[in-house]
KERO-24995 format. One record per residue (C-alpha): residue in one letter; x, y, z. Coordinates in steps of 0.02 Angstrom, whole numbers, m for minus. Each point is the difference from the previous one (the first is absolute). Layout:
<rs>
+------+--------+--------+--------+
! type !      x !      y !      z !
+------+--------+--------+--------+
!    a !      X !      Y !      Z !
...
+------+--------+--------+--------+
</rs>
This chain:
<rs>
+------+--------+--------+--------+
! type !      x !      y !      z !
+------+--------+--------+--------+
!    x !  13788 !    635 !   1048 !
!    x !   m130 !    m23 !   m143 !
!    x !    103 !   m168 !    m60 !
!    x !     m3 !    m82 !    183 !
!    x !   m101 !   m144 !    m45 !
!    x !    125 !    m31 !   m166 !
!    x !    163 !    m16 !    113 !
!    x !   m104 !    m91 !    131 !
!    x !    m42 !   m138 !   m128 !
!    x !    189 !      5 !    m45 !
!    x !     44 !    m50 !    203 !
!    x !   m143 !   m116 !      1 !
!    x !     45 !    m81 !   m165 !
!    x !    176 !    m48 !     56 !
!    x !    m68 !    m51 !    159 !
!    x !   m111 !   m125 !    m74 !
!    x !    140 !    m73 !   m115 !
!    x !     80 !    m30 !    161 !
!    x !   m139 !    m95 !     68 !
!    x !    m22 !    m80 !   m138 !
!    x !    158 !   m101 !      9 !
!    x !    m39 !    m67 !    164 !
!    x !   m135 !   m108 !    m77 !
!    x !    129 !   m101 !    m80 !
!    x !     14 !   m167 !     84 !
!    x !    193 !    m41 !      5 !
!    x !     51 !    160 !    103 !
!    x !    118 !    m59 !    117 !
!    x !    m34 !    101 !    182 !
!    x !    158 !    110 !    m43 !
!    x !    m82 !     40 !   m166 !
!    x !   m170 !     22 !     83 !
!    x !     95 !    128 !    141 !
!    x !     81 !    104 !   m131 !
!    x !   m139 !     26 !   m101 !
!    x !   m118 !     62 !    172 !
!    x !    162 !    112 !     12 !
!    x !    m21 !     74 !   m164 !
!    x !   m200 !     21 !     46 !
!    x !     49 !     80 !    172 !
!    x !    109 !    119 !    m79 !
!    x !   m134 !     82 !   m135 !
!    x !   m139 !     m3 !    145 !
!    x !    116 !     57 !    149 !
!    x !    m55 !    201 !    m94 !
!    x !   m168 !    m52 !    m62 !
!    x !    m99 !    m88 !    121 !
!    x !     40 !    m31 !    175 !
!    x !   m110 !   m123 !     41 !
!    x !     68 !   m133 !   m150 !
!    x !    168 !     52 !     37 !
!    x !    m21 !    m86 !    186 !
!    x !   m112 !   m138 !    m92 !
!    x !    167 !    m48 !   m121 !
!    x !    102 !     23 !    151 !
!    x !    m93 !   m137 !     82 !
!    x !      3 !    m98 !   m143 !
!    x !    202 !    m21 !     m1 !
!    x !    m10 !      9 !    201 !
!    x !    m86 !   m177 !    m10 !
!    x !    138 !    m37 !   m158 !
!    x !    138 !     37 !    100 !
!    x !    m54 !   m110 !    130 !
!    x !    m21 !   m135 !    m99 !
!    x !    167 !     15 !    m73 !
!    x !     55 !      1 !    208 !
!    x !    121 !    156 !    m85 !
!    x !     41 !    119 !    155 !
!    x !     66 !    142 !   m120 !
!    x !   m161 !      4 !   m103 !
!    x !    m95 !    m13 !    158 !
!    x !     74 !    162 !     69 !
!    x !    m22 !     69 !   m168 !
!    x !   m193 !     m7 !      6 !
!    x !      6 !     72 !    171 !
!    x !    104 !    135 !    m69 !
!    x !   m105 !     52 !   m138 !
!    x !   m157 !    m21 !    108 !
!    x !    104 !    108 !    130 !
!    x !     38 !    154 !   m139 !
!    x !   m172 !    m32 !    m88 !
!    x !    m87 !     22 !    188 !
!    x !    115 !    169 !     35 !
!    x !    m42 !     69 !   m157 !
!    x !   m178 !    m15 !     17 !
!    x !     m7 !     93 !    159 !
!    x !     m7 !   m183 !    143 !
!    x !    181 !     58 !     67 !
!    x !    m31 !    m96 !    175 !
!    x !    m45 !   m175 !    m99 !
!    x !    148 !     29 !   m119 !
!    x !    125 !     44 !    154 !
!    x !    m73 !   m154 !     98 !
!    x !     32 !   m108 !   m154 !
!    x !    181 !     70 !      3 !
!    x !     25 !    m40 !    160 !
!    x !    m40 !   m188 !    m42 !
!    x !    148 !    m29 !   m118 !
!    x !    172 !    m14 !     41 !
!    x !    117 !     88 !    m90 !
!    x !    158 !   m118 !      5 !
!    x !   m101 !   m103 !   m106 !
!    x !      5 !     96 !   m161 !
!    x !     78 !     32 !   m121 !
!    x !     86 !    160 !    m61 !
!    x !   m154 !     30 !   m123 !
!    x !   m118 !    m30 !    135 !
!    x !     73 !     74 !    116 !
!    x !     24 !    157 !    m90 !
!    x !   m207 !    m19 !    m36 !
!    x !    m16 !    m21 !    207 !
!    x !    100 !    175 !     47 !
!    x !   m120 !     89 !   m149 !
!    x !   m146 !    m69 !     71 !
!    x !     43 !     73 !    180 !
!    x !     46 !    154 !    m93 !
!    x !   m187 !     12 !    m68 !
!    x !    m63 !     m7 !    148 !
!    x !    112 !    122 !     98 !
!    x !     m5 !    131 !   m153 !
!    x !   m209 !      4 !    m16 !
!    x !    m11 !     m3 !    189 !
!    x !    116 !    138 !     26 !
!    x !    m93 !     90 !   m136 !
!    x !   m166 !    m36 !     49 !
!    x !     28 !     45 !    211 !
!    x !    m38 !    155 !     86 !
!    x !     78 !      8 !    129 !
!    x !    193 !     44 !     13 !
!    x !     62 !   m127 !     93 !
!    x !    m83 !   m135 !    m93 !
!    x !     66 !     52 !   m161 !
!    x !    184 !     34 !     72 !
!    x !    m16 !   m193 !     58 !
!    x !    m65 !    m81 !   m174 !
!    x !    144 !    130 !    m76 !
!    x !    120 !    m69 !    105 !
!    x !    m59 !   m187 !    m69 !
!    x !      0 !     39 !   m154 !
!    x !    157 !     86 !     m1 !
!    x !     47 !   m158 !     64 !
!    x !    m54 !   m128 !   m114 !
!    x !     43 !    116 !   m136 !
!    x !    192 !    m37 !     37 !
!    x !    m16 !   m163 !     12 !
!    x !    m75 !    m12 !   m170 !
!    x !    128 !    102 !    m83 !
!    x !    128 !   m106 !     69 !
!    x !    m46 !   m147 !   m100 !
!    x !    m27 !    102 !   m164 !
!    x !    102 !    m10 !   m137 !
!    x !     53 !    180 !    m56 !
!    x !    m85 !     76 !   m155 !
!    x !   m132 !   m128 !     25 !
!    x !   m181 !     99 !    m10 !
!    x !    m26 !    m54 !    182 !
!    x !    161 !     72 !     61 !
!    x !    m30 !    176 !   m114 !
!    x !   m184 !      4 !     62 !
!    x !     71 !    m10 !    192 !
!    x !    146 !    122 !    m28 !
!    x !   m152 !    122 !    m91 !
!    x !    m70 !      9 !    164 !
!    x !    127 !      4 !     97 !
!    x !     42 !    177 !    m87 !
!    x !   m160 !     39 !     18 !
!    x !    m14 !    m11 !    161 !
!    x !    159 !    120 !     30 !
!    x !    m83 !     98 !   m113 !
!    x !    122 !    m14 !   m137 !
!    x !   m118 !     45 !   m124 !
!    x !     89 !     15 !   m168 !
!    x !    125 !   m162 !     50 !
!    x !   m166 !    m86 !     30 !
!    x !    m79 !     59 !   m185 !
!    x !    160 !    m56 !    m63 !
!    x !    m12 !   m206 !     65 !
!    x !   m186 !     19 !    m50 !
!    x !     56 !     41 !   m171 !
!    x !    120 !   m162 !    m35 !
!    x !   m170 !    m94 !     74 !
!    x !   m106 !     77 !   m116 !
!    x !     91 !    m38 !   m149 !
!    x !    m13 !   m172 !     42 !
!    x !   m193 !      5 !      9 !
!    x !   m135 !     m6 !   m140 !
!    x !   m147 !     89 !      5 !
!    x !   m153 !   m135 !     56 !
!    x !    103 !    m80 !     95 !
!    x !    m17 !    m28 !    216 !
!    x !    189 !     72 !      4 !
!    x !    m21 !    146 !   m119 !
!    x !   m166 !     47 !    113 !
!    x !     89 !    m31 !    146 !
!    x !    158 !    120 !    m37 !
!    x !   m114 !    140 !    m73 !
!    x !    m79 !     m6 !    149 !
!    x !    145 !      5 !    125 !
!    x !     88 !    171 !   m139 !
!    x !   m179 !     81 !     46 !
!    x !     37 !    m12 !    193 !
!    x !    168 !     62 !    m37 !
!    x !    m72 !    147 !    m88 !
!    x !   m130 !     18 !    151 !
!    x !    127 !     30 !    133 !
!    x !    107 !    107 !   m107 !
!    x !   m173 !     95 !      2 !
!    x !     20 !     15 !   m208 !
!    x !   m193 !    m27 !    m31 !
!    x !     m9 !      8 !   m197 !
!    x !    133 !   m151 !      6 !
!    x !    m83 !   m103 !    123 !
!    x !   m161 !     11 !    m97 !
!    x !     48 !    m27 !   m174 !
!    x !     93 !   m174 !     83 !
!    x !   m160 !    m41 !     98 !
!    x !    m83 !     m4 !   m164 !
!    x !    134 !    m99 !    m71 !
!    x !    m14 !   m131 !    142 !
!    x !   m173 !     m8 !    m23 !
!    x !    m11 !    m25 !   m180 !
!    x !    127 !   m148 !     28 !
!    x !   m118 !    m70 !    142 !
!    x !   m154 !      1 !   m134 !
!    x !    115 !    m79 !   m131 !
!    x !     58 !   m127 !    141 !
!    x !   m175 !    m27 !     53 !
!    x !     51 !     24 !    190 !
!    x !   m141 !      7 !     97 !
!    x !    121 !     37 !    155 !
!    x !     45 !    171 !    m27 !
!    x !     37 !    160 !     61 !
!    x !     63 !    155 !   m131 !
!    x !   m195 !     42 !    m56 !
!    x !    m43 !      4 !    158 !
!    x !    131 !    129 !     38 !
!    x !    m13 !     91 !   m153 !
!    x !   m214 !     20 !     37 !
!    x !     53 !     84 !    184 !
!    x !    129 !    116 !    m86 !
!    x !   m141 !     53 !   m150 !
!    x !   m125 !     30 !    132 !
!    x !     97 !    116 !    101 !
!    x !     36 !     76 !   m165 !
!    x !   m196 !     42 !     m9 !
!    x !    m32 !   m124 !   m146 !
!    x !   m144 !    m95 !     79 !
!    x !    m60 !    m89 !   m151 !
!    x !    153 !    m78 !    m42 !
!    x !     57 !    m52 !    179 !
!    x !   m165 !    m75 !     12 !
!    x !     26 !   m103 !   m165 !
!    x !    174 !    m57 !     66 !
!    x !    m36 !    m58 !    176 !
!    x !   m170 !    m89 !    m41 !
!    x !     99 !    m88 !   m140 !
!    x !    157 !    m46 !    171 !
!    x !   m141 !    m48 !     97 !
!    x !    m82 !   m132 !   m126 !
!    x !    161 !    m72 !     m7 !
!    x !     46 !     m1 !    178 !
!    x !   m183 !    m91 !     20 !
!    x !     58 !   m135 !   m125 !
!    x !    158 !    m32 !     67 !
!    x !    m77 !     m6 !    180 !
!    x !    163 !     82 !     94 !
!    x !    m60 !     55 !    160 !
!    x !    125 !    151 !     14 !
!    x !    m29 !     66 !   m161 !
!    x !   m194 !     m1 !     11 !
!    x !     39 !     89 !    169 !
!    x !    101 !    141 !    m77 !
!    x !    m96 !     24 !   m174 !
!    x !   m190 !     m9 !     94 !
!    x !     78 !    154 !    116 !
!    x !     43 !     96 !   m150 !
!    x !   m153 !    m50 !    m86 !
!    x !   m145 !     62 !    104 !
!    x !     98 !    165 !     14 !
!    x !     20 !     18 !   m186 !
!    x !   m173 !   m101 !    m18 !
!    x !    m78 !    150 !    121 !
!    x !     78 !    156 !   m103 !
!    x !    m49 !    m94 !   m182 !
!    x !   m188 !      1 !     74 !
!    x !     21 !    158 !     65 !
!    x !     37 !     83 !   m167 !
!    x !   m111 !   m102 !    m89 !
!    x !   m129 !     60 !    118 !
!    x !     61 !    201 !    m45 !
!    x !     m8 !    m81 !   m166 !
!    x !   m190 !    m63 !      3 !
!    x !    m52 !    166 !     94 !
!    x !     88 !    120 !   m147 !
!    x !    m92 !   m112 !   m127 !
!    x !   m168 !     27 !     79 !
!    x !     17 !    185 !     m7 !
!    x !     34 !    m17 !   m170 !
!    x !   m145 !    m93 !    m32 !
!    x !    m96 !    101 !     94 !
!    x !     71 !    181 !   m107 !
!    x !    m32 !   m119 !   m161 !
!    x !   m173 !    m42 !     40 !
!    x !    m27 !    170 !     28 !
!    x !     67 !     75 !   m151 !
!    x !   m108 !   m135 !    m91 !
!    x !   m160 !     70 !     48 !
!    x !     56 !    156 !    m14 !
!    x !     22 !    m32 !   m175 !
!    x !   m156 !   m112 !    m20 !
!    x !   m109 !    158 !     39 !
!    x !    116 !     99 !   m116 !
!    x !    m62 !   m132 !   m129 !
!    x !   m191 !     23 !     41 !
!    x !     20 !    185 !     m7 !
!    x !     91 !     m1 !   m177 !
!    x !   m133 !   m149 !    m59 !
!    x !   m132 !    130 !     51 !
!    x !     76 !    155 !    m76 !
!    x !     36 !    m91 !   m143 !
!    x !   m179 !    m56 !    m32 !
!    x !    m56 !    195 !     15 !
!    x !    125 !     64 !   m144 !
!    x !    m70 !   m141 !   m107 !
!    x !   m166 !     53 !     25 !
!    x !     23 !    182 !    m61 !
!    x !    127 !    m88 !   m122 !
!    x !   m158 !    m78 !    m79 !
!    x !    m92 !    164 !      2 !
!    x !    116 !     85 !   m104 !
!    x !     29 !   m168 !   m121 !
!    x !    m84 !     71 !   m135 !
!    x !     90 !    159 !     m4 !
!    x !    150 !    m75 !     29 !
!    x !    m25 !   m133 !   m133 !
!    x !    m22 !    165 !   m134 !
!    x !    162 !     76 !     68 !
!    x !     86 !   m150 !    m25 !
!    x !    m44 !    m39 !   m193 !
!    x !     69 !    187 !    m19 !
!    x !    148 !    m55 !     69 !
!    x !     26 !   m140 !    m77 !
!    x !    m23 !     67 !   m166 !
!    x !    134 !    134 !     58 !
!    x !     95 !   m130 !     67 !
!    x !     m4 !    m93 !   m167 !
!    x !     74 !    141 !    m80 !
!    x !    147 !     35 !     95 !
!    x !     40 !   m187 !     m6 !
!    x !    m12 !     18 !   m210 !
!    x !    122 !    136 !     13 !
!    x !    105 !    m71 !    117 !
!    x !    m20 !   m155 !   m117 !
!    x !     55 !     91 !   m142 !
!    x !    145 !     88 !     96 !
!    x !     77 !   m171 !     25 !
!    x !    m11 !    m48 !   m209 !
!    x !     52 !    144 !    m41 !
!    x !    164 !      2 !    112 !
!    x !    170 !    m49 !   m104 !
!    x !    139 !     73 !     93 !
!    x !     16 !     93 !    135 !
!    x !      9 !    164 !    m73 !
!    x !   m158 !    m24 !    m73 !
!    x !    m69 !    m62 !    183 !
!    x !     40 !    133 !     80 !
!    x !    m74 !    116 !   m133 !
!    x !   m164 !    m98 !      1 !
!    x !     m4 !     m1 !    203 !
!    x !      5 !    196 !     m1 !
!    x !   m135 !      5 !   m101 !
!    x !   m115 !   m117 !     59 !
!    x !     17 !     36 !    167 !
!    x !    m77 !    160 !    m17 !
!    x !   m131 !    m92 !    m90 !
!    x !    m33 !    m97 !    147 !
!    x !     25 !    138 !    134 !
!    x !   m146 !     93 !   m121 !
!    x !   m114 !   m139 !      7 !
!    x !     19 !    m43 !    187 !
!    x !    m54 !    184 !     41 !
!    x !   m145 !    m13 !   m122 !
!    x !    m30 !   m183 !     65 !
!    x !    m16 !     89 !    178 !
!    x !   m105 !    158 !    m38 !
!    x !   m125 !   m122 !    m96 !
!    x !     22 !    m81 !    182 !
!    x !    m31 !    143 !    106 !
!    x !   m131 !     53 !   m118 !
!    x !   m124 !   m152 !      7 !
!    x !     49 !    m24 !    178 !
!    x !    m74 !    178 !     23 !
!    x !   m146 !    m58 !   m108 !
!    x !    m47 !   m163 !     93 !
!    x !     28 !     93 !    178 !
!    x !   m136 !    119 !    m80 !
!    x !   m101 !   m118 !    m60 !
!    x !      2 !     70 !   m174 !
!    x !    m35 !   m150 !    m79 !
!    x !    m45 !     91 !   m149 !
!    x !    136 !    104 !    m11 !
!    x !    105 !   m157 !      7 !
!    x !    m92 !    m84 !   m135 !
!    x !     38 !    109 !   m127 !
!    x !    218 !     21 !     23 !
!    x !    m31 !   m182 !    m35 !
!    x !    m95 !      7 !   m162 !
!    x !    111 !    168 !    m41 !
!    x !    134 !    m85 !   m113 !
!    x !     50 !    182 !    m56 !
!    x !    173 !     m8 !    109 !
!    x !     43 !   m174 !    m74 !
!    x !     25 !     86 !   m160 !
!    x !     88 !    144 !     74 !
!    x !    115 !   m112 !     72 !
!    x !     19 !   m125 !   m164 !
!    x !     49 !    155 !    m94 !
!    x !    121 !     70 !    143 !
!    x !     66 !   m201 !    m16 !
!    x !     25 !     46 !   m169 !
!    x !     85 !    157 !     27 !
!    x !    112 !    m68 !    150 !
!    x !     56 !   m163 !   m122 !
!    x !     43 !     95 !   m157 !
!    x !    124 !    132 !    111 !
!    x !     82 !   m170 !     83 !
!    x !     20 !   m102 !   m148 !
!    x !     71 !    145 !   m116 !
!    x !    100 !     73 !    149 !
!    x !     92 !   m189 !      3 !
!    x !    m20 !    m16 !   m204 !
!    x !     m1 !    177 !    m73 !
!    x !     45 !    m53 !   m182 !
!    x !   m153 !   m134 !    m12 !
!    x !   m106 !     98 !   m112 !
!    x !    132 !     30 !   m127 !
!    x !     62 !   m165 !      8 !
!    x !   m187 !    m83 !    m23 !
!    x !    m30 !    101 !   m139 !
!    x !    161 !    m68 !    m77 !
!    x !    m60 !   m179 !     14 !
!    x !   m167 !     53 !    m97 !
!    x !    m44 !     57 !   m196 !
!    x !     29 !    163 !    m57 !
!    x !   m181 !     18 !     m5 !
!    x !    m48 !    m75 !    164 !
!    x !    113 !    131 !    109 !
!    x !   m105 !     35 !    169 !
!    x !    m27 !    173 !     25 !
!    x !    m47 !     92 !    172 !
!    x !   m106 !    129 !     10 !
!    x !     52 !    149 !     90 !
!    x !     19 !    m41 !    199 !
!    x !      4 !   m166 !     m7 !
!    x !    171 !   m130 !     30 !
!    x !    m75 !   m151 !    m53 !
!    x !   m162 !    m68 !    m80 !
!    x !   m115 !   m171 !     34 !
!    x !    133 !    m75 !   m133 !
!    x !    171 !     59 !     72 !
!    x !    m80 !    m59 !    169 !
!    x !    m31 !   m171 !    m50 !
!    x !    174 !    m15 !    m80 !
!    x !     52 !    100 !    168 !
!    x !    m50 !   m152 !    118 !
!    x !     72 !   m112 !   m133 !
!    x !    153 !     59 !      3 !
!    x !     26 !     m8 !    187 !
!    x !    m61 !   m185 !     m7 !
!    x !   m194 !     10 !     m5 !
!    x !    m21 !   m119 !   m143 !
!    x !   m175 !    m63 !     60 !
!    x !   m150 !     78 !    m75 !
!    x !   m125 !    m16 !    133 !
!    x !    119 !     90 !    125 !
!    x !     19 !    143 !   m121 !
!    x !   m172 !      6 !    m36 !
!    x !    m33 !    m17 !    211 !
!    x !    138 !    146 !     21 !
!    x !    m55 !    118 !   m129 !
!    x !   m180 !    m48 !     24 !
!    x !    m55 !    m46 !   m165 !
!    x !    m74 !   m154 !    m59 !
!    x !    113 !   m150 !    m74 !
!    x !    m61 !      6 !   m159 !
!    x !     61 !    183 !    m35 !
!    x !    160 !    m53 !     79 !
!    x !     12 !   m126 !   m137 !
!    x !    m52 !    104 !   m138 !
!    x !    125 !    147 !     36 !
!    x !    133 !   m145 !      9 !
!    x !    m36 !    m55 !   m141 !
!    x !    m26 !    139 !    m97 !
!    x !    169 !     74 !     51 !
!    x !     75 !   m154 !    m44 !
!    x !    m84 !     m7 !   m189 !
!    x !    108 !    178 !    m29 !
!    x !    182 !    m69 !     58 !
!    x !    134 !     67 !   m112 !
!    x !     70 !   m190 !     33 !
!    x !    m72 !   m180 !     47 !
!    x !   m160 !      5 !     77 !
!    x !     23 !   m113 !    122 !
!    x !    175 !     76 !     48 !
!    x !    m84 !    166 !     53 !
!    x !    m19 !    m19 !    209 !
!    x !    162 !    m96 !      3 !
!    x !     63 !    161 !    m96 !
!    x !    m94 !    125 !    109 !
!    x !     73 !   m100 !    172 !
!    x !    182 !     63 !    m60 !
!    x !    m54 !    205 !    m15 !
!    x !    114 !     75 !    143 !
!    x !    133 !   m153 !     23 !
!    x !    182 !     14 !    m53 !
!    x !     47 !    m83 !   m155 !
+------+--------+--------+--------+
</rs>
């Protein structure tokens, strides 16, 4: 459906080749009568009114040529081309007008099919019974007299006998003729649309509605390739989807039948599809109505909810302003808290710091983790009574009070020398032998000795964080809290009393503990 116009251009395309070899000025008025055949045939599905127009045309040929048989041939095709557009009385009144003892077999074969059209759509179209028992009777009639003249096995003769069985309802003898038809056919093609269509009435009055749907679409995909304007299996298949509740799609299908039907002008087929139309056109508005009214009400709740939630905003904005006014009274408090903090914070991020250098394997990880995690555990509950205890201060208003646990560095010591204590039990818990083995690496004379209670001094704590990968003197000096020059000066004084090269020492003191 999307590609219409592309498969229209295709029909229009050939038609204008056609025309275009009329302009040619030696066409003989055989030549010229053929050709206005070949036009008749690709409009007699596509536009009515040019169909009669080319009719016409080889009317006035055919007179001109004085040729009786091509004569009756227009009238013929003007006869078929009237009964399939719905003008049965002009078409049997034309029929009347030509006598049949002056055809031949071909012609006469196209006179009994064109008195068949008109008997089969009247009988269809009629209400009352004896009407349609009369046309059915006629048609019955000329039926015979067609198949007479067929040649068996011809698609003519099949396409009779097809609904000949159908009409005894012989419905799987009748599937069976369609089938020889239909491999004959090729999709886009008037013949392929044509015998899709007549398997889907099959399917129809064997009441198997899956089948007769899936060839209705079938048909009707063929019609679009065709471009046949005069059609019928969309139309069909939009009544069966609407009384299958699917309004939207029914619509889409018979508005595109009915901009066909409009361009090919056929009076019957506008008749039919604008029935079907304003009842399908009715129950599309109708739900689009239920449609419009279920999107108001959802406006409506959205609308709503969005000033609902636009007062929620000014409320927040306005509670929001009054914690940041008592957030400013309680800046410069806070501000005091937070260097505290910091400077606790700073510390736990050296020792975590130095817990990552120091890590080797995982042994030694998981040795390190033990300990420093009561480290941090300690300081986070001494982080939080300082908390709770200049929180009780500033609620006070003891600003005094709170002045002095800030120029009180008493408990920084404490805690350097707890550092202390806490590093030395670590490092010789993971390195028990590092004493003896530093002393190894120095002069006889320079052995470190520890006074009673102690595990290591300034100098095994230097060559401590050395060992685990500390080689940098300002972060030894920042970790042990002494300045960088005495960092350098125990270095180097260590180093002066080496047993070996000087400037081996550290690289020696990094392998105390390993495997060798």
């Amino acid at each position: 459906m999307q590609k219409r116009e592309y498969y229209d251009n295709i029909r229009k395309n050939k038609i204008n080749e056609l025309k275009q070899l009329k302009q040619e000025s030696d066409l003989s008025n055989e030549q010229l009568y053929q050709i206005n055949k070949k036009i008749i045939k690709e409009y007699s599905a596509y536009s009515f009114d040019s169909t009669l127009r080319y009719i016409e045309h080889n009317k006035k040929v055919a007179k001109a040529l004085n040729n009786q048989l091509l004569i009756n041939e227009t009238r013929l095709q003007l006869a078929y081309s009237l009964a399939s557009s719905g003008h049965y009385k002009q078409s049997e009144d034309l029929l009347l007008k030509i006598n049949s003892s002056e055809l031949n077999k071909e012609l006469l074969k196209l006179y009994y099919n064109c008195y068949r059209k008109v008997y089969s759509d009247l009988d269809y179209f009629s209400f009352t019974y004896d009407a349609r028992k009369a046309y059915a009777y006629e048609y019955k009639l000329y039926t015979d007299s067609l198949i007479a003249l067929l040649e068996k096995q011809t698609d003519e003769y099949l396409y009779s006998k097809e609904w000949e069985l159908l009409d005894q309802k012989k419905y799987k003898e009748s599937l069976a003729v369609n089938s020889v038809r239909l491999a004959d056919a090729e999709m886009g093609t008037e013949k392929f649309s044509y015998v899709t269509f007549q398997r889907a009435l099959i399917y129809e009055m064997a009441r198997m509605r899956e089948k007769e749907k899936k060839y209705l679409i079938i048909s009707a995909i063929s019609d679009i390739k065709a471009a046949r304007k005069d059609n019928i299996s969309l139309t069909k298949l939009a009544k069966i989807i609407y009384y299958e509740q699917k309004v939207d799609e029914a619509y889409e299908y018979i508005k595109f039948s009915f901009e066909d039907a409009i361009f090919f002008n056929s009076k019957v087929r506008s008749t039919e599809i604008t029935k079907l139309f304003s009842l399908i056109l009715e129950a599309f508005q109708l739900k689009k109505t239920e449609q419009q009214k279920s999107l108001y009400l959802v406006m409506g709740i959205i609308t709503i909810l969005a000033i609902i939630l636009a007062l929620s905003l000014i409320s927040l904005f306005r509670q929001k302003q009054n914690i940041a006014k008592a957030r400013n009274e309680l800046t410069d408090i806070n501000s005091q808290l937070k260097e505290v903090n910091d400077q606790l914070e700073n510390t736990m991020l050296q020792l975590k710091n130095s817990y990552n250098r120091i890590s080797e394997s995982n042994s030694v990880k998981e040795a390190y983790i033990g300990n420093f995690i009561k480290i941090y555990s300690e300081f986070i509950d001494k982080l939080n009574d300082y908390r709770l205890k200049v929180k009780s201060l500033v609620v006070a208003k003891k600003h005094q009070e709170l002045l002095n646990i800030s120029k009180n560095d008493e408990h920084i010591e404490i805690e350097i020398n707890k550092f202390y204590s806490i590093f030395d039990k670590a490092f010789l818990d993971i390195y028990p032998e590092f004493v003896e083995e530093f002393n190894s690496l120095l002069k006889d004379d320079a052995q470190i000795t520890l006074k009673k209670g102690q595990m290591l001094n300034t100098e095994l704590r230097i060559f401590a964080l050395i060992r685990i990968g500390i080689t940098d003197s300002s972060k030894i000096a920042h970790l042990l809290r002494y300045s960088v020059n005495t960092i350098y000066n125990y270095r180097a004084k260590v180093k002066n009393n080496a047993k070996e090269i000087r400037d081996n020492f550290e690289e020696d003191v990094k392998e105390i503990g390993t495997f060798k």
